[in-house]
N, C-alpha and C positions, 0 to 999 in steps of 0.2 A: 504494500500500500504506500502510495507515494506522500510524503509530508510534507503538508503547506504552511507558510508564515500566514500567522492570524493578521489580516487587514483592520483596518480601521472600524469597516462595519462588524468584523468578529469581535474587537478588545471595546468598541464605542467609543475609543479613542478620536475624535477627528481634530484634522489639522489645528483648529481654532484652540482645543481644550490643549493641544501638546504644545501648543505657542507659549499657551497663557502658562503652562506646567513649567516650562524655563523662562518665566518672566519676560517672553516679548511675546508680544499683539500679533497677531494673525496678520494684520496691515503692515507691519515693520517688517517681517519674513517674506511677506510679497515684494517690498520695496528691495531688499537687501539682492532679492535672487533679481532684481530691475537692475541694475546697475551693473555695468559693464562698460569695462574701457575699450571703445571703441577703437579709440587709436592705436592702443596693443595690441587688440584681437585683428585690425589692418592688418599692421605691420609684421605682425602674425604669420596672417595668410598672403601677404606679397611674398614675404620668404619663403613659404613654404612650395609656392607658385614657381619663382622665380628661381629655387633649386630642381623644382621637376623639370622645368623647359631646360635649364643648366645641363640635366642627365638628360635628357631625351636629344641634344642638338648632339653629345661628345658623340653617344651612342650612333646614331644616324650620322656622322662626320667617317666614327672608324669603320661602320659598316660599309661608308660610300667609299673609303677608302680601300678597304679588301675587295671590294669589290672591283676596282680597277687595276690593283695588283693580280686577281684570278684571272681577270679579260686579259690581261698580260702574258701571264704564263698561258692560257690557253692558247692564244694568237702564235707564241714563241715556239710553243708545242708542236705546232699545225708545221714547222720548219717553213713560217712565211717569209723568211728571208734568208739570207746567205746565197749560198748556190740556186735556189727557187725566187730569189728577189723577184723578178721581173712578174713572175707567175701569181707570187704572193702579193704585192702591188695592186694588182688586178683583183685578186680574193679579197684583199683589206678596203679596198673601193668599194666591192659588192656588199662587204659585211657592214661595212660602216653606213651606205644607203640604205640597206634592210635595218638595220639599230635604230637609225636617225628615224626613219618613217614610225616608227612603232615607239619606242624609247625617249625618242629628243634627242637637241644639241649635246647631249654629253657624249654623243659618240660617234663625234666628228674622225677623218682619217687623222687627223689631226694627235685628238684625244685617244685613239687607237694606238699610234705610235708610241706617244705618253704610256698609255699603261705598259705597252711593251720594252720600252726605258725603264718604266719603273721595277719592270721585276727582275730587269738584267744590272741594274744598278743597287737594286734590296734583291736579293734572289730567296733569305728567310724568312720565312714567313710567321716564326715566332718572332722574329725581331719587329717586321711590317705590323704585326700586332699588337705590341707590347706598345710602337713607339704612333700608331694610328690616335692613342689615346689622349695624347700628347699636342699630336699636333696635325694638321689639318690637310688637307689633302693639297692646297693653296701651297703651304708648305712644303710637301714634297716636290711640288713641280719646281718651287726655287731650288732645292737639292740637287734634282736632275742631272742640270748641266757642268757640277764639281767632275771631272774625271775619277779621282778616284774618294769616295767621301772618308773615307780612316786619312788617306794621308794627310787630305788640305782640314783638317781639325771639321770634324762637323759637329763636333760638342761647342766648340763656337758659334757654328753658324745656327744650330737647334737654338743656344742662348739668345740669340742679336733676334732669332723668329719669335724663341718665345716671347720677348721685350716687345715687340710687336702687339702684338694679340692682347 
């Protein structure tokens, strides 16, 4: 048999008599639960706001960013370049009109190249991950064009981005 807390119609206690039982008025326990700082309870919830969009743009920044590292090593995969250049040129034309029609500007021949820099210049993809979190995909494109990113300090140039941002 399940056991219930007696209510106010079980003990005949009602709110008014348990006011007056601790010496305040039934009117003053209404006022008291009235009162709230508005400006807190804002400032509150803009923060609370203002960290979800916080998490929700990093997330959707590294996800857009694996995701143009994957397009990369796929495309790299396909051997669309080297001895197939010419061939692959032609395939990356095709792929990038089919993307663009369905997809949008992000996947210009342009942006195709990019992702295929990007995963020949990051080739790990725990590292593409770890530092996706970090920083922006904006970011990587200025990366890109360091020949080699260990030797020319890229812990510098991460710093001079992060400063950025």
């Amino acid at each position: 048999m399940k056991r219930t807390r007696p209510t106010s119609k079980d003990t005949g206690i009602t709110p008014r008599k348990r006011a007056k039982q601790g010496n305040v008025t039934h009117a003053a326990m209404r006022g008291r639960l009235a009162v709230v700082d508005e400006a807190s309870l804002l400032a509150d919830l803009r923060s609370l706001i203002q960290a979800a969009r916080q998490r929700v743009a990093t997330v959707a920044n590294a996800t857009q960013t694996m995701l143009y590292w994957r397009v990369g090593r796929r495309l790299l995969k396909e051997n669309l370049q080297d001895a197939r250049a010419a061939y692959g040129k032609q395939i990356l034309a095709t792929v990038s009109r089919e993307l663009r029609a369905e997809f949008g500007d992000g996947f210009t021949l342009r942006s195709l190249y990019r992702s295929i820099q990007f995963f020949e210049v990051f080739p790990d993809e725990a590292i593409v991950s770890t530092l996706s979190t970090q920083l922006s995909w904006s970011h990587f494109i200025e990366l890109l064009p360091l020949k080699n990113p260990l030797a020319t300090r890229v812990d510098e140039h991460l710093k001079k981005l992060r400063a950025i941002c």
